[in-house]
Structure formats: C-alpha cells, structure tokens
Wavefront OBJ file of the C-alpha trace (Angstrom):
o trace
v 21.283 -2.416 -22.513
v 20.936 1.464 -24.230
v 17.214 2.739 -23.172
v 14.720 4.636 -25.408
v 13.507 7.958 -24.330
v 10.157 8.259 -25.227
v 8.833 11.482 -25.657
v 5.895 11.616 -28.188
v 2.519 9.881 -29.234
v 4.218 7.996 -32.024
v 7.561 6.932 -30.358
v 5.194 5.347 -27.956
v 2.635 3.777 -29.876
v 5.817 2.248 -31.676
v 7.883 0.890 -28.857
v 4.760 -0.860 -27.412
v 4.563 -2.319 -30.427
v 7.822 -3.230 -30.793
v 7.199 -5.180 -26.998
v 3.661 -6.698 -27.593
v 5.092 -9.988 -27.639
v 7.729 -10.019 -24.578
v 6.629 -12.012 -22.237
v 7.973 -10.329 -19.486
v 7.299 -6.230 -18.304
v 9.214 -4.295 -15.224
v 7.113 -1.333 -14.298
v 8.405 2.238 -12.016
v 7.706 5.250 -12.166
v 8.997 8.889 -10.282
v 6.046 11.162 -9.689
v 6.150 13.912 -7.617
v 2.869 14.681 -4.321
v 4.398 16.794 -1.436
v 2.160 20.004 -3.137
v -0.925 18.438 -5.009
v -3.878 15.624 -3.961
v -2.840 13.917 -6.863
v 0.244 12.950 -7.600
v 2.608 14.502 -10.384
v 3.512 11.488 -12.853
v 7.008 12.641 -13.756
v 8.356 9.162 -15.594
v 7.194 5.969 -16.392
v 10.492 3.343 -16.240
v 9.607 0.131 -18.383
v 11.984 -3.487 -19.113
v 11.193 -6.689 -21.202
v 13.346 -8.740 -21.663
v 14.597 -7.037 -25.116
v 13.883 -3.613 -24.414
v 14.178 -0.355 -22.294
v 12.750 3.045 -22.216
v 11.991 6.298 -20.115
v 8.833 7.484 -20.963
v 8.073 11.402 -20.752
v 4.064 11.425 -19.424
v 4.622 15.022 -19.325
v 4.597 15.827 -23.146
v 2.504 12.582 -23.891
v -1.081 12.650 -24.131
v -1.952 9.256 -25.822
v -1.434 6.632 -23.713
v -3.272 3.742 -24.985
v -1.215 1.855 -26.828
v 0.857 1.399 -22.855
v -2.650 0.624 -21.441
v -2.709 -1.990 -24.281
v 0.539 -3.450 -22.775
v -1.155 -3.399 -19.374
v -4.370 -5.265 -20.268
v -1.799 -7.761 -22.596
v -2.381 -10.630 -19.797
v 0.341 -12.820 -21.581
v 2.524 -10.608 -20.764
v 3.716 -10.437 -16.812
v 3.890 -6.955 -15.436
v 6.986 -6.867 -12.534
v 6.981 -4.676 -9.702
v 8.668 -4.023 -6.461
v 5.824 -2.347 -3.439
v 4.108 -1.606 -6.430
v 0.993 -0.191 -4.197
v 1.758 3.565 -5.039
v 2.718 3.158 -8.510
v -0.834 0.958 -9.142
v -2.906 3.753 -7.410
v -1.314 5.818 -9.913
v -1.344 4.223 -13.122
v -5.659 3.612 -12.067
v -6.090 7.458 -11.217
v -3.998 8.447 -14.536
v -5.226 5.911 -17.246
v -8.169 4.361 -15.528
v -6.018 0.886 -16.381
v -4.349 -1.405 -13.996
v -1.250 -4.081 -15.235
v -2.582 -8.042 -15.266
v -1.102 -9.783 -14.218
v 1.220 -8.866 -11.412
v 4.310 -10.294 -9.402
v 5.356 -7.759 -6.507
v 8.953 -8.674 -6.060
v 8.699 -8.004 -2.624
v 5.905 -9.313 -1.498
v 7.525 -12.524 -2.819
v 10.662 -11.468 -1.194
v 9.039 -11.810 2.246
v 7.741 -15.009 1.553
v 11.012 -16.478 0.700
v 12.148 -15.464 3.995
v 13.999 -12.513 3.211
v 13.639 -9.282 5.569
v 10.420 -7.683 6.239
v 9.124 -5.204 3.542
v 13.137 -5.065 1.843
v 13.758 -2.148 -0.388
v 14.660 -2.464 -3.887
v 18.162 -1.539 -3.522
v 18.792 -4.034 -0.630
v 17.537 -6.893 -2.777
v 19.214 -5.989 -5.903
v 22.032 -6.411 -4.220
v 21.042 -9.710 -2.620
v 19.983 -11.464 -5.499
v 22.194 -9.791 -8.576
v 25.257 -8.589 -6.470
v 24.816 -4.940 -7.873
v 24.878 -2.002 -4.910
v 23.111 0.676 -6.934
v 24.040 4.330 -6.911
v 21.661 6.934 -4.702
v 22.827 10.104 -5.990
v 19.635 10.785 -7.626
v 17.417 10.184 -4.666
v 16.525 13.755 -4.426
v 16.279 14.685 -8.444
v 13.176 16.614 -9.340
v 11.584 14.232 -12.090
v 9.284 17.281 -13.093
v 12.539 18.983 -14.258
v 13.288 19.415 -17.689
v 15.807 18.122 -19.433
v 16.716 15.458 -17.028
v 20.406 14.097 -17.272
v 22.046 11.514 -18.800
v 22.450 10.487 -15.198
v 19.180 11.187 -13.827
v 17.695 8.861 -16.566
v 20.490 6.151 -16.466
v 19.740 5.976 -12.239
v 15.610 5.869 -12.824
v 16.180 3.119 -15.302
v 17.992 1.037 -12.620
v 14.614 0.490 -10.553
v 13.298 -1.777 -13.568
v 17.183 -3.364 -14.958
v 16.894 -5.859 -12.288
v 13.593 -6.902 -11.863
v 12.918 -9.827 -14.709
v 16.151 -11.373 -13.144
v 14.906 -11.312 -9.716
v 11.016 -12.606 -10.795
v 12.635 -15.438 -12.860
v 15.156 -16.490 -9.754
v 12.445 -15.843 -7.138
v 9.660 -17.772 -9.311
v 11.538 -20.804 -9.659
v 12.390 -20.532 -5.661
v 8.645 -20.117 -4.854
v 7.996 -23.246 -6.829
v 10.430 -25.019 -5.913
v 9.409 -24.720 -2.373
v 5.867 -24.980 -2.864
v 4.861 -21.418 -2.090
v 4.160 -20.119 -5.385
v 0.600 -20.814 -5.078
v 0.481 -19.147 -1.731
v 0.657 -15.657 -2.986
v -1.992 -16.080 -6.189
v -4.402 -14.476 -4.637
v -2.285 -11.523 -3.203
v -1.209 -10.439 -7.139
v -4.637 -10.730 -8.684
v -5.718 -8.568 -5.588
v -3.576 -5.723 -7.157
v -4.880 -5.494 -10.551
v -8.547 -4.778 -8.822
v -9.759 -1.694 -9.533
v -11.960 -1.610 -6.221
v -9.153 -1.448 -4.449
v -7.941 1.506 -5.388
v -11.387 3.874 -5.654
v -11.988 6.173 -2.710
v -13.854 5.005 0.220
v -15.427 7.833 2.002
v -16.492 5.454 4.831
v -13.391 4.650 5.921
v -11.414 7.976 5.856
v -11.538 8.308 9.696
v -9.630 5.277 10.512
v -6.490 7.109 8.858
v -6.317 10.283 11.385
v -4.124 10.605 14.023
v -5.814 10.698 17.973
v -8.939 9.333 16.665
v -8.779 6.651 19.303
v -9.897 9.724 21.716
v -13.475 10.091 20.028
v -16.523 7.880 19.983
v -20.055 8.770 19.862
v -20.777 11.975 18.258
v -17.448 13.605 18.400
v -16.720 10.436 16.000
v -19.376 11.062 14.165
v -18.048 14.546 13.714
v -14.869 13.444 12.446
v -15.900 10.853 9.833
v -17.981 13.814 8.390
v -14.984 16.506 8.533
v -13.072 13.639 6.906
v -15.293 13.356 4.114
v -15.688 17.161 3.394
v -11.991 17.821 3.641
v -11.012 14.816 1.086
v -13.320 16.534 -1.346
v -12.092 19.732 -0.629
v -8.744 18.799 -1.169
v -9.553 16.732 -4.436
v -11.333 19.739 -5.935
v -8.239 22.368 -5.248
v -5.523 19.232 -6.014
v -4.115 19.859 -2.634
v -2.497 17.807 0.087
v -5.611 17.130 2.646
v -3.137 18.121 5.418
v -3.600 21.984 4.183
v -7.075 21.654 4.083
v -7.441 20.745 7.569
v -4.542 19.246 9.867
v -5.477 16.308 11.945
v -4.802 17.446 14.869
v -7.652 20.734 14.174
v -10.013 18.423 12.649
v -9.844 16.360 15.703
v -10.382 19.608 18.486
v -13.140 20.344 16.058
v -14.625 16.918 16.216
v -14.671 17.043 19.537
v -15.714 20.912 21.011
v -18.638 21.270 18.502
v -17.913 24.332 17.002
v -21.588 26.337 16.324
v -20.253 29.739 15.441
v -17.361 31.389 13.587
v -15.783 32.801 17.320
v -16.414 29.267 18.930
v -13.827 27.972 15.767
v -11.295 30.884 16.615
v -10.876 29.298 19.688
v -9.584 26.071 18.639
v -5.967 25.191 18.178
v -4.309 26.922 15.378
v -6.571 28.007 13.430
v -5.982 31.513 11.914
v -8.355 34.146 11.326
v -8.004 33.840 7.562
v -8.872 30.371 7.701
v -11.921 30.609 9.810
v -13.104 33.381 6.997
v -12.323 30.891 4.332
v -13.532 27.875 5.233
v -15.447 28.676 8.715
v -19.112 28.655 6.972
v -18.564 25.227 5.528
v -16.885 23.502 8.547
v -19.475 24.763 10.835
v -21.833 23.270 7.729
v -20.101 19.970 8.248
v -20.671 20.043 12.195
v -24.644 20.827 12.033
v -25.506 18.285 9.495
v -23.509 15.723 11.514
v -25.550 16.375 14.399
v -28.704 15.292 12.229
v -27.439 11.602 11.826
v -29.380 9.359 14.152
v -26.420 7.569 16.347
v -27.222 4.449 15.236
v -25.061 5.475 11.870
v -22.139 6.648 13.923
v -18.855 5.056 12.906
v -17.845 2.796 16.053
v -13.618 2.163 16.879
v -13.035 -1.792 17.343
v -13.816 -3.284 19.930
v -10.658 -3.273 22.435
v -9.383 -6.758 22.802
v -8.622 -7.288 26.408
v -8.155 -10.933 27.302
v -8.372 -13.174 30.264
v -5.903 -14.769 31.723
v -6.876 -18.029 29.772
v -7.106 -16.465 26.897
v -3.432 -15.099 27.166
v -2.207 -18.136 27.993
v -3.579 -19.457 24.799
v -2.377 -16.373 22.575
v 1.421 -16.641 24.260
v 1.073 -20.418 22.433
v 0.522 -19.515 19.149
v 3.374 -16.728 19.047
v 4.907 -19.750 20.608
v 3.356 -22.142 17.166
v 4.255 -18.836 15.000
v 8.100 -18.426 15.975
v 8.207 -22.130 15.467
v 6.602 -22.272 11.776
v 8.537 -18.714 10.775
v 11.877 -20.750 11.834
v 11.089 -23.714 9.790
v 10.138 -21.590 6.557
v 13.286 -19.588 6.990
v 10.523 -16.119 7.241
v 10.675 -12.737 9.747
v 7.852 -13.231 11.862
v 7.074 -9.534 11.392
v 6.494 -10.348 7.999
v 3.217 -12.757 8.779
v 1.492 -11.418 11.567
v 1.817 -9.503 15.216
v 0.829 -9.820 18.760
v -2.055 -7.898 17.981
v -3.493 -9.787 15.682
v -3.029 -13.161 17.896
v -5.116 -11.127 20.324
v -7.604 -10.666 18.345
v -7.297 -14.281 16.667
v -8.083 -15.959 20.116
v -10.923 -13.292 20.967
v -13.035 -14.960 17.877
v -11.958 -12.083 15.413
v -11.608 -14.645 12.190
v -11.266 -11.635 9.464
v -7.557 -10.768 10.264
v -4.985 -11.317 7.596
v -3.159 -14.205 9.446
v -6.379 -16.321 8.554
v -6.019 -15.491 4.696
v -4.288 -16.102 1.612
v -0.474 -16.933 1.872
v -0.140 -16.762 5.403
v -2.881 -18.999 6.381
v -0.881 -21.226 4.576
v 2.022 -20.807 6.139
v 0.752 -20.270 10.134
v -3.255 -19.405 9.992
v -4.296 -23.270 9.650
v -2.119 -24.628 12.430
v -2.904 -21.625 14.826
v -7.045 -22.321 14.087
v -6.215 -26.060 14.063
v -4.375 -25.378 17.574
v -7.650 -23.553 19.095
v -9.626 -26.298 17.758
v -7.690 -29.209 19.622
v -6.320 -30.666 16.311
v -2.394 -30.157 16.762
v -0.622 -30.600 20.266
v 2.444 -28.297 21.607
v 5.471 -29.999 23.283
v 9.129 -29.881 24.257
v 10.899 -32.756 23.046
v 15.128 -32.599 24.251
v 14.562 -28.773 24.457
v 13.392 -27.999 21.397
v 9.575 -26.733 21.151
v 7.534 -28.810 18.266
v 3.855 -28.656 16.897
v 1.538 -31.777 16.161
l 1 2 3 4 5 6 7 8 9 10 11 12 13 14 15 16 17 18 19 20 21 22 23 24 25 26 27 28 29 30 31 32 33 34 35 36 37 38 39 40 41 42 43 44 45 46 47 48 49 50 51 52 53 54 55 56 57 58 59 60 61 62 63 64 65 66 67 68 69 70 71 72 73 74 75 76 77 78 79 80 81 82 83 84 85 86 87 88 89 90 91 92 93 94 95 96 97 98 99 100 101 102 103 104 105 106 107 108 109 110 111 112 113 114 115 116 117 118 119 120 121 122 123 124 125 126 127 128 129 130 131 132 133 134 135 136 137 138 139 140 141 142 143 144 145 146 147 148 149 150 151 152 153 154 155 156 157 158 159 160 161 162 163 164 165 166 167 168 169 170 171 172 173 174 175 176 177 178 179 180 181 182 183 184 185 186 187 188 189 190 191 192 193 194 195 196 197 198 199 200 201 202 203 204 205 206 207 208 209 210 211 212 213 214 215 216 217 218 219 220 221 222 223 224 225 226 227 228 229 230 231 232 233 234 235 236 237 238 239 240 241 242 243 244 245 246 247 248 249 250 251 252 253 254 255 256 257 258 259 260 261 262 263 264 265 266 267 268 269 270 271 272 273 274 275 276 277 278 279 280 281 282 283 284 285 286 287 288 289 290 291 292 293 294 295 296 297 298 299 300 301 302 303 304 305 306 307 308 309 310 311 312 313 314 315 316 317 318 319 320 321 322 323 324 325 326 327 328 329 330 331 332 333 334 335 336 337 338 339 340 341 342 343 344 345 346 347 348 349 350 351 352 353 354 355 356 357 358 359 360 361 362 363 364 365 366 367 368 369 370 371 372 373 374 375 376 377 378 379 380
C-alpha cells in the first residue's frame, strides 16, 4: 500500500479525516534523545486498515486533528513496547491513544519469547524478515529518502495483522481478559508525569547509601532533573551518577571540599558548585524521619526457602502448561519477596496473577498440594 507524506497543517487535518472511521490505528514514531532531556520527535508512522502516512512533526504545528484520532476510543490504537513512544506523544501533545493493544505485551502472553522485538515477530507471525539498513538514519535529517521513509513505514505495515491474529489467539485461549487492565494502564496520564520522589531508585550504586548520604542523593536527584529539564539536556551531563553518588556520600561544604571528588573539573565546580553545595545544606535540614529508606533486604530462613524453591517449582510447572518463558511472568526475586509477606509485587496482579499469582498464594495458604506422580511434578 503507497503511504502519504504528510507535511502541513491541512494535509493532516485531511488525512485524519479521511481515517476517523477505521477501526483500527498502528502507531511509531523515530525521535531522536542522545543530546536533549526531551526527546526530538523526528516522525510519526501511522496504519488503518485503508491508509498510510509519514507524518513530518517537524514542519507541523497543529496537531489536533491526530489528538482527535487518539481520543477516537472506537478506534484501536496498535503498538509494539509502545512505553517510549506513549511518554512521548503525553510530553508533545499532552494526549495519550485509547485504547491500546501492545503487540508485545500480548506476544509474551501467548508464550512467545520474553520482551520479542518487532522484527523477530514480524517475521513469526507474517513470514516477512524486514530490512535494517536504516537502523542508524538520522530522522531529524531533511529530505529523508525514498528508502528511509519506505523502512520507517514497515514498523506500523504489520501490526493490524498481528493484533487481529493475536486477538483471536488470546480469546481463543481465554487470556484476552488477562491483559485488560495492562492496556488501559497505558493510556493513564499519571503514569507518565514526573515523580520527583522516586528519582533515586534509578541511580547506579545507590544500594551503598542509607541514612543521610541517601537523603543527599534523593535531593541531588531532584535538583539535577530540573536542571537538566530547564537546559533540555541529558541528566547524565548535568551530573554523572557515579559524582552525584561521591557527593551524596562525603558531604561536600565548600567549593575545595567538591574539587576533591571524582571527576569533577574546575569549570564545573565554578558552574554549578554554589548550587550543589545549596542542594547538600538544605538536605541536612530534613528531619531523618523523611529520609528515603532502600527495601528491606529479603533474606530468608531455611523454611522459608524451602517454600520459595516450591513455587519456582509451581511456576515452571504453570509456564510449561501455558506454553510462556518464565522470565516473562516473574523471577526468583520476586518469589523471595512473595514468601517474605511482600503482596504488592507484580506476580500478584493483573495477567499474571492469573496465570501463576493465585496458585502460588493458594499454595502458601494450604489450598493446592505439590506431588510427583510417574515422574512428572503436578499442582492440586
């Protein structure tokens, strides 16, 4: 199918038109984020079941009649790992697609690999091995090729295909339900605004802080995400994680106490020293009882053990029978934590309490039984 390239208010505003009443949409896009905070939306790729088009958000400005299309809930919006494309259509248009079918979140709970590219299941399910040799392209580039276009436009071709096949599969084998919950979840807004609370979690070697050196780096945190919001720049050159963490934890109180920790050049200490140092005595004014606290390490007895080694036992079991990659429901980890008494992990939600959750809690509460019968472990 030929693609429109959509380069103007108008051409827009009339191809949405043209789609208002498809009942199917495949969503990409190509942005660019290796120099900015925000990413560069190069392209927007779009598919119904009628049409195709490339649309230029670099020399369009009016984009409502596409946020029209995304609040159109009669209309199904396909993606595949659309997490990154989602954050980007709510911090560019405010607007989020409704409703939503992730190809491969549905891919994993067919059974099919864990987390499977787009390329690897387009060739599953349609038989096509699509072309790489744009990989690398520079979507900011103008003109873009014949070429360069005709490869973006493969990541949507495929996709109403694979949600029609894949939907039918998920209700045929019951599952379709399962994963309800998981789609709407994407078209939240909340879940894409900025927590400031939770920025710490993210940095590498924060498992070496606690008490006030913790406290220290969930306040760095903070000021560098704002810093690097305000100049549009990667956080990393705002701070690197590895300085923020020295800093967290040596207490910097003067400009010569920073130019003694890791890398941090003269230059930088002039630039930024004043605020950081800032940061550092203000965080020392929070009473402790507001300190962020690391989870709780989940060591187990040898009961306890015991009990998680049979429900990776139950889990292995149930992934077998639904034809599923283990690594695509839950880990050793979160078993741990499971038979500790830590109910809020993902295993215990949605699709995959469905599939494993309710047997493992039904197994801890004495409801189901685990047995060899002729060599061949069951659950009952």
């Amino acid at each position: 199918m030929k693609f429109h390239y959509i380069d103007s208010n108008k051409a827009l505003k009339d191809f949405c038109l043209s789609i208002e009443t498809c009942k199917y949409c495949a969503l990409d896009t190509e942005f660019i984020r290796e120099k900015t905070y925000f990413p560069l939306l190069a392209l927007i790729q779009l598919a119904t079941e009628t049409e195709q088009a490339c649309i230029d958000p670099l020399v369009i400005d009016d984009f409502s009649p596409l946020v029209e299309i995304f609040e159109n809930t009669s209309m199904v919006k396909i993606l595949h790992s659309p997490s990154q494309d989602l954050e980007l259509f709510y911090q560019q248009f405010d607007a989020l697609p409704e409703p939503v079918f992730d190809t491969q979140l549905a891919a994993a709970v067919l059974g099919y690999a864990n987390q499977i590219g787009y390329a690897d299941l387009v060739n599953r399910k349609c038989g096509v091995k699509l072309d790489k040799k744009f990989t690398r392209a520079d979507w900011s580039r103008r003109p873009l090729s014949e070429g360069e276009l005709d490869y973006a436009m493969d990541d949507v071709r495929y996709l109403i295909q694979m949600y029609e096949e894949m939907k039918a599969e998920l209700e045929s084998r019951d599952r379709w339900s399962w994963i309800q919950a998981d789609f709407k979840k994407m078209s939240d807004k909340t879940e894409y605004q900025l927590d400031e609370t939770t920025l710490w979690k993210k940095l590498r070697g924060v498992q070496r802080l606690k008490g006030a050196a913790l406290n220290n780096a969930d306040q760095l945190c903070r000021w560098r995400e704002q810093l690097a919001i305000t100049k549009n720049r990667p956080k990393r050159w705002m701070l690197k994680d590895e300085d923020l963490i020295d800093i967290a934890r040596f207490k910097p109180a003067t400009r010569d106490d920073l130019k003694q920790i890791g890398n941090l050049s003269a230059d930088y200490v002039k630039k930024n020293g004043d605020a950081i140092l800032k940061v550092i005595k203000e965080a020392s004014q929070i009473d402790s009882s507001q300190y962020p606290k690391l989870p709780d390490f989940v060591k187990l007895n040898i009961d306890q053990q015991a009990i998680s080694d049979c429900l990776m036992a139950i889990c292995r079991v149930v992934a077998e029978k639904n034809q599923i990659a283990l690594a695509s429901v839950t880990t050793k980890k979160e078993i741990d934590q499971l038979v500790a008494g830590k109910m809020g992990s993902k295993i215990t939600t949605g699709w995959r309490n469905e599939m494993i959750g309710k047997y493992l809690q039904q197994f801890l509460k004495g409801e189901i039984n685990l047995s060899c019968v002729d060599g061949v472990l069951e659950y009952s």
